[in-house]
N, C-alpha and C positions, 0 to 999 in steps of 0.2 A: 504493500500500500504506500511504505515511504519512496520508492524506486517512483508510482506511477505520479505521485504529488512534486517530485522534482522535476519529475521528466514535462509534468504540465505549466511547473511555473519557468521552466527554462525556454518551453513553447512562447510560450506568454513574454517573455525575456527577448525571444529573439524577435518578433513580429513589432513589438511596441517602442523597445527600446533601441532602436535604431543606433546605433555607434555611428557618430556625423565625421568620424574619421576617414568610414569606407565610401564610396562614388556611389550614390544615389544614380538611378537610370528615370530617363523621361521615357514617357510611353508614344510608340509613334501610333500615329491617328490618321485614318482617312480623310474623314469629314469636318470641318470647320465647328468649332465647339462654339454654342451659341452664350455671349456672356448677361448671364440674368439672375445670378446668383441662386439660379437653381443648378444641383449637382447631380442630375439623374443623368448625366451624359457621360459623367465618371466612374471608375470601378471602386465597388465599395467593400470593406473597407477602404481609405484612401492608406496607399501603403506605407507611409510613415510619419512618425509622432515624436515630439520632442515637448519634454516634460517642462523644460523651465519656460516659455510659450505659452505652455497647453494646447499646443496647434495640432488636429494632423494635418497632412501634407502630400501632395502628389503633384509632379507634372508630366507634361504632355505635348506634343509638336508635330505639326504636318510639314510641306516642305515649304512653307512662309511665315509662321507663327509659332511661339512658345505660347504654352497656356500653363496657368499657375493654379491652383485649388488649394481652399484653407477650410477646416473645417474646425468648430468646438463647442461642446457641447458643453461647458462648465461656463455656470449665468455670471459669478464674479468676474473672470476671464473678457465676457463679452462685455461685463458693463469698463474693466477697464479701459479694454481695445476703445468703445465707445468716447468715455473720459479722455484716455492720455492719445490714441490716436496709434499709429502702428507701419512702420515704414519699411519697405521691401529693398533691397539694393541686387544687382547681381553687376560682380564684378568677375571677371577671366585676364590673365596674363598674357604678353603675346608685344607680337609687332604694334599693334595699331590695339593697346590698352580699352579694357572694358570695364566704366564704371558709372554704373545708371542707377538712378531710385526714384521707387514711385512712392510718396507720403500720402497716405489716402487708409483712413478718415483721416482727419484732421485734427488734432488737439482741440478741444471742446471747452471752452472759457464760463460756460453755464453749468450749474450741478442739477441731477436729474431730481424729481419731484418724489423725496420720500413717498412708500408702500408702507402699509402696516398690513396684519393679517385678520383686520375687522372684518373685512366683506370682500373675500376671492374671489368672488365675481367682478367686482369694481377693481381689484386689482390687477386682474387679468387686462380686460377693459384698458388700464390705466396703461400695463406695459406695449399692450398692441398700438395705443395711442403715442406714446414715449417711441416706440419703435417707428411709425409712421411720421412720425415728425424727425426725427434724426435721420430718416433717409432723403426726407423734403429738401433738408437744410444739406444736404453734405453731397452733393453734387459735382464737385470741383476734386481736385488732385493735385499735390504739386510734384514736377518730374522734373528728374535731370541727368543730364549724360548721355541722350539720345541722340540719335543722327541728325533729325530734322525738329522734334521737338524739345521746349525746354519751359519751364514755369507754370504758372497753372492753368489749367484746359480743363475740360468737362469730362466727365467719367467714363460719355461716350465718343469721346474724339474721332474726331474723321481722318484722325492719322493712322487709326488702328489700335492706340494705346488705351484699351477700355477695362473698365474694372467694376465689378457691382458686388455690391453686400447686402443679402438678405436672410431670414431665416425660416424652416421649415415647418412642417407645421410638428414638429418634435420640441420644439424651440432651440436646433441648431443652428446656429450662424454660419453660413456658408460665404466667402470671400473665393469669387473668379478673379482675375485677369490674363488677356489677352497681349500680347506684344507682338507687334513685328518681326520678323530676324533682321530686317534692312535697318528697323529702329538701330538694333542690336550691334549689328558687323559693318553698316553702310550697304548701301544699292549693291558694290560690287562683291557680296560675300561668296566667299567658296567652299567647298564641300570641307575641305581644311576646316575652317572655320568653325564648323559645325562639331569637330571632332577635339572642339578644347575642354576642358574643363572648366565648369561655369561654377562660382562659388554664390549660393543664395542665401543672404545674408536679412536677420529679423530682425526688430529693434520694438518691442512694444515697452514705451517709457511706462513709470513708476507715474500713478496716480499722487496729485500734490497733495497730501495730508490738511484737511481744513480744519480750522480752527475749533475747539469745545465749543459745547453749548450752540449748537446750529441748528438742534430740531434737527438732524436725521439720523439719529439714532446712532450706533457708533460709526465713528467717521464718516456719519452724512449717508450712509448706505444702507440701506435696506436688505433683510435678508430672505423675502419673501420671494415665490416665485418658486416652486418645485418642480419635479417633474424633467429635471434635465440630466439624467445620468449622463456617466461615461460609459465609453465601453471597457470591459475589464475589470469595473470597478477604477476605471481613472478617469480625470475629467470634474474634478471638483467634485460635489456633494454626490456624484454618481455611486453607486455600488452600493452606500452606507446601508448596514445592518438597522431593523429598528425591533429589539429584542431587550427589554424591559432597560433597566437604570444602565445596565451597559452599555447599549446601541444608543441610547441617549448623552451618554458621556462621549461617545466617540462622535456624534453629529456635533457634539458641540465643537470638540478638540476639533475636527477637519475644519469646521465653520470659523473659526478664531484663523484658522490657518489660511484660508483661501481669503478673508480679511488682510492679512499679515499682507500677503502677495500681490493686493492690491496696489501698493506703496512701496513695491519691487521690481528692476528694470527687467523683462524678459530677453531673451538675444537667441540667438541661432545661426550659425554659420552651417552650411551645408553644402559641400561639391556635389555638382552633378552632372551628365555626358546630354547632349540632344541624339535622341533616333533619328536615323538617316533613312529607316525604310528600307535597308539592305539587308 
């Protein structure tokens, strides 16, 4: 029994926790992946995860476009991304240097409208609205290091550089983007090109600690809103046990924790290869 519990948590070990040391593969694609922050065009699970984020991750390329996929299902997580904002870079070495970032959302200068767990209905209500208006407002992007474009443009640019964030009806946040490869190597890129090693770099900032006594409860955040496991049991409040005083003690101990994380920078550096379809 202890053989088959090792042999499942080293399963569990290899699929999730991804060592960002080894070369990550993009998946090559036929078809033009449509960006609308639905992820039903991706294989799911998305193949890999990195815990100090909470992201998973996947990409993807036909012979014109990189496509990026971020998904998470941990609500602390999204409400940070939401707050501090969340910037993508991919940089590669070489003759003609690769270093581009897309900033999108934006750092959020508003704090969202305390929940309480008086009436789950209205608070539900409350998030769907909170959510609908943060996509109203965050329309724009800022880029740089790209061929043709630079500063800020709209989500859906007609350069090709397009990105959308929405969430399911699970309450997972799904983050597409779309990029050119011409974005990426210029007009005249070559199969070479394709064959470097591209380094995908995260940056989701540390939520700024607001001051005592604001009315929203500890640091201004709410802890309502269930219902969003992880997978594996990771992913924030996902997995927790609820099995008398002790499962109660550990929702707290995670909850204090995913708190803590809030007001913690997240990073990710990740090499990865594009498919060439060969």
């Amino acid at each position: 029994m202890i053989k088959v519990l090792v042999t499942i948590s080293l399963l569990f070990t290899n699929i999730f926790c991804w060592a960002q040391d080894d070369i990550a593969k993009s998946a090559w694609i036929s078809s033009p992946i449509k960006i609308d922050g639905d992820a039903q065009e991706w294989t799911h699970p998305l193949r890999y995860y990195d815990a100090s984020t909470k992201l998973f991750f996947a990409f993807a390329n036909d012979s014109k476009n990189l496509y990026l996929c971020f998904e998470s299902n941990d609500e602390m997580n999204q409400m940070k991304i939401m707050r501090a904002g969340m910037k993508i870079t991919l940089s590669a070495k070489g003759k003609d240097k690769l270093k581009a970032s897309i900033s999108y959302p934006m750092a959020q200068t508003t704090q969202p409208v305390p929940s309480t767990d008086a009436n789950k209905e209205s608070q539900r209500g409350g998030e769907q609205n909170m959510r609908a208006n943060f996509l109203a407002r965050n329309t724009m992007m800022e880029i740089k290091g790209f061929a043709t474009k630079n500063g800020m443009i709209p989500i859906n640019d007609n350069s090709g550089i397009n990105a959308s964030f929405n969430w399911d009806k699970t309450n997972k946040f799904i983050y597409e983007i779309a990029i050119p490869l011409k974005e990426l190597f210029g007009d005249n890129y070559e199969i070479k090109d394709l064959t470097k090693e591209v380094t995908l770099g995260i940056e989701i900032k540390a939520v700024t600690k607001p001051s005592s006594g604001n009315g929203g409860g500890e640091h201004g955040f709410s802890g309502g809103g269930g219902g969003m496991g992880g997978r594996g049991g990771m992913g924030g409040r996902g997995g927790m046990h609820r099995e008398g005083n002790s499962g109660s003690e550990r929702n707290t101990e995670q909850t204090s924790a995913d708190r803590t994380a809030m007001f913690e920078k997240g990073e990710l550096k990740q090499k990865f290869v594009l498919a060439t379809g060969k």
